[in-house]
C-alpha positions, 0 to 999 in steps of 0.5 A: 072876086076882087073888091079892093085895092090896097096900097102901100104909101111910102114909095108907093103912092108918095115918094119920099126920102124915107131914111131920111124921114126917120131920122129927122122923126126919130131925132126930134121924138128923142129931143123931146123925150129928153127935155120931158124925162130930164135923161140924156140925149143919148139914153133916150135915143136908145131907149126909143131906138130899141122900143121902136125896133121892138115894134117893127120887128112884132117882138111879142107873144102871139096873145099880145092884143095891145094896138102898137101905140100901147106897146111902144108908149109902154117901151118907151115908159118901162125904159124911161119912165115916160107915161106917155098916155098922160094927157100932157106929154101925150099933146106936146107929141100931138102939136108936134105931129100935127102942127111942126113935123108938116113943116119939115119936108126939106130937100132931103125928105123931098116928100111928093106924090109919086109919079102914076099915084094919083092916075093908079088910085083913079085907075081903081076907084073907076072900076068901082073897087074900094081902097085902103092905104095899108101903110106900115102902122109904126106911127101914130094917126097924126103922123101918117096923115102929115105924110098923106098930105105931102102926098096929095092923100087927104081927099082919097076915099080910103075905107081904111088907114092903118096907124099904130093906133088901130093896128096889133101888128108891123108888116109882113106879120099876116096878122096885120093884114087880115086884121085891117081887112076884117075891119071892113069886111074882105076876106083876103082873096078879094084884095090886091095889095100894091106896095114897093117893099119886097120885105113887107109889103108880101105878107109873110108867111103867105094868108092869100093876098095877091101883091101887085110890086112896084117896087123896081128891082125883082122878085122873082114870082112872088108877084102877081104883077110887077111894074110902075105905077104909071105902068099900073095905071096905065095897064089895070085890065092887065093887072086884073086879069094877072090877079084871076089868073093867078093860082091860089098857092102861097108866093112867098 
């Protein structure tokens, strides 16, 4: 029976620039990194380069329980010799998050609520289903949340928003789906996740998540369900009868 919707953020629920995010995030982040450690510019580029691509690639061993914000301040620690969790350097990334990077959404990052987003998200919680927002959880609390506010998010009821903070894993890994569906209580047959990213947003391997793709170019059948989100919104009953309709077999 379905119970809840996820969905992804970033060119799903908000349209963004995302590169361009990254770049601007990762640029000021390194800045920073710099005037703390006393290191060049460019040896801290590549140090936080390399520890935040260690993070999205899930480059650990299988019994790794630290939260990904653990593992990326112990990267870039071990590389520059940063304590990332001391209080001090810990708020000067915090004020930066919360209080400068709001103001960075340009022409460029051209950040704004995807078209059909707030109709689809209405579409749902209408039926009566829950909703998470399972975005990538490779950025901390604060800066997910600057996000959600470019896209119009803050006031979505989401049971539950990953970050790097209460999450072990990046996407695709199954594990972190199915561990930010036990924190609430579903098993995967209960969810539809609604993403864009053919490479992420479908766990992969296959842990019994039926995926709704709004992500334009095809995917062959690895869908449930594919389309925009104005056409999600517009055609939920359709998309719920694809989601029971579906054969429980892996669609990777």
């Amino acid at each position: 029976m379905l119970k809840a919707v996820a969905f992804d953020m970033d060119d799903t629920l908000l349209s963004i620039n995302l590169s361009a995010f990254i770049a601007v995030f990762a640029k000021d982040t390194t800045m920073l990194l710099a005037d703390i450690s006393g290191k060049g510019v460019v040896a801290c580029a590549a140090a936080y380069s390399t520890a935040l691509l260690n993070l999205n690639n899930n480059a650990r061993e299988d019994d790794d329980r630290r939260s990904n914000q653990t593992f990326l301040d112990d990267e870039v620690e071990s590389r520059l010799g940063v304590p990332m969790t001391d209080p001090v350097i810990a708020d000067v990334f915090t004020y930066y998050e919360r209080e400068v990077l709001p103001q960075k959404n340009d022409g460029i990052i051209a950040a704004r609520p995807r078209v059909g987003a707030h109709e689809a998200l209405e579409a749902v919680l209408e039926r009566g289903l829950r909703v998470m927002l399972l975005t990538n959880p490779s950025f901390s609390r604060a800066c997910i949340e600057c996000r959600m506010g470019w896209g119009g998010l803050d006031d979505v009821p989401f049971e539950l928003v990953t970050h790097a903070g209460n999450s072990t894993r990046c996407k695709p890994s199954p594990t972190y789906y199915l561990e930010s569906l036990e924190k609430i209580g579903l098993m995967p047959e209960e969810v539809l996740m609604v993403g864009n990213d053919a490479k992420r947003d479908f766990p992969d391997p296959y842990c019994g998540i039926q995926t709704a793709y709004v992500g334009g170019r095809r995917v062959g059948d690895r869908a449930t369900w594919s389309g925009t989100m104005e056409e999600f919104a517009r055609n939920f009953d359709e998309v719920e009868e694809r989601f029971y309709e579906r054969d429980a077999t892996p669609n990777a």
